[in-house]
ZAROMAR-123017 format. One record per residue (C-alpha): residue in one letter; residue number from 1; x, y, z. Coordinates in steps of 0.5 Angstrom, whole numbers, plus 2048, in hexadecimal, padded with zeros to 3 digits. Example, Ala and Ser with C-alpha at 12.3 -4.5 7.8 and 13.67 -1.06 7.14 Angstrom:
% ZAROMAR-123017
[kolmar 'A'; 1; [819; 7F7; 810]]
[kolmar 'S'; 2; [81B; 7FE; 80E]]
//
This chain:
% ZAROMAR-123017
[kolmar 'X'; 1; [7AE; 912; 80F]]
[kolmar 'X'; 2; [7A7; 915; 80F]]
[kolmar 'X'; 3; [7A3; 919; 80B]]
[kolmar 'X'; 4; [79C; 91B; 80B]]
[kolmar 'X'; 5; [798; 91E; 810]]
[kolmar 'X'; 6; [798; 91B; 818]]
[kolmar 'X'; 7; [791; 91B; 81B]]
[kolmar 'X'; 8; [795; 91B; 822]]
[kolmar 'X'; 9; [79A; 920; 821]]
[kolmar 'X'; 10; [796; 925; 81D]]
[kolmar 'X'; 11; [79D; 925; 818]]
[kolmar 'X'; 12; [79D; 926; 810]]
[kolmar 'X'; 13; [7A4; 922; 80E]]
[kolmar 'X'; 14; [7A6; 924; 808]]
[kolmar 'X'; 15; [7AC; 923; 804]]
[kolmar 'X'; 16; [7B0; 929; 802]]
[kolmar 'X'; 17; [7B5; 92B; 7FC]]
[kolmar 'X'; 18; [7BC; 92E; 7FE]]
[kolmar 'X'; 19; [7BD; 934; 7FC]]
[kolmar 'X'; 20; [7C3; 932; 7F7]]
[kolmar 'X'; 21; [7C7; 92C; 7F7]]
[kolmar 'X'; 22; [7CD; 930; 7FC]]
[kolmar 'X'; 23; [7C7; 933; 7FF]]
[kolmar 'X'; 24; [7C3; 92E; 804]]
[kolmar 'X'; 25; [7BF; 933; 806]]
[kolmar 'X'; 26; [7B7; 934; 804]]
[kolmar 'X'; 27; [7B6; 935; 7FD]]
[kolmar 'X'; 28; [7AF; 936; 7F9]]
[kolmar 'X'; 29; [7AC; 92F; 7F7]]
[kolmar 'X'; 30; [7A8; 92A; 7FD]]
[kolmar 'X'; 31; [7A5; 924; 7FC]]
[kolmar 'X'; 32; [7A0; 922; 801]]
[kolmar 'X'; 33; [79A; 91E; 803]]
[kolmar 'X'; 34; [793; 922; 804]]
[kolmar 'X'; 35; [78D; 920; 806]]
[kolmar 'X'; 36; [786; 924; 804]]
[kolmar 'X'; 37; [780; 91F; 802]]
[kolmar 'X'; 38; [786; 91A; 7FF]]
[kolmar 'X'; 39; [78D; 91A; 800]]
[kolmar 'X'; 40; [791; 91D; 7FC]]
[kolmar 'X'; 41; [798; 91D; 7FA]]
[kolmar 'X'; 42; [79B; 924; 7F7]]
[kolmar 'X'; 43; [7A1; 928; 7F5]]
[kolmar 'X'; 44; [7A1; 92E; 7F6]]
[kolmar 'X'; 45; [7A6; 934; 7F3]]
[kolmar 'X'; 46; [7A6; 93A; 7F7]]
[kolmar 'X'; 47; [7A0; 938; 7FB]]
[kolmar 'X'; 48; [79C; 937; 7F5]]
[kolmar 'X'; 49; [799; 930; 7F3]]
[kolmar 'X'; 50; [79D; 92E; 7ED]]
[kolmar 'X'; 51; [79B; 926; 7ED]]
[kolmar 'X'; 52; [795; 923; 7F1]]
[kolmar 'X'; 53; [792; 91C; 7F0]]
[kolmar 'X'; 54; [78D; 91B; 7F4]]
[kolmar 'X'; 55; [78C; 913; 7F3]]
[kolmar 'X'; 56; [791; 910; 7F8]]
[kolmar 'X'; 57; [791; 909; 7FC]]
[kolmar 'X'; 58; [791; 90B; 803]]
[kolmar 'X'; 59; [794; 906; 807]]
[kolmar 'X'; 60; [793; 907; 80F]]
[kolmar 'X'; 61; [798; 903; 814]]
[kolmar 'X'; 62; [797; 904; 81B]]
[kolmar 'X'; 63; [79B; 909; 81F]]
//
């Protein structure tokens, strides 16, 4: 699985909650990787950033 941000591709992976556990589609909380000055990981509710740390060991491997 990837996550985070392709250079290539120009695609943001995320990880998406379920609605509900009977209901696979789209629900409210994403968790992604997201690169400004730092990388950073976020959770976000509704869009809304809930959680941020911004120190994260970056490891690239070669594509």
């Amino acid at each position: 699985m990837k996550l985070g941000f392709d250079a290539k591709s120009n695609i943001n992976r995320v990880l998406e909650s379920w609605r509900s556990s009977d209901d696979p589609s789209s629900g409210e909380i994403t968790y992604g990787v997201e690169r400004h000055e730092l990388v950073q990981s976020v959770i976000r509710k509704k869009g809304m950033p809930t959680f941020r740390r911004l120190k994260m060991r970056v490891e690239i491997s070669p594509t």
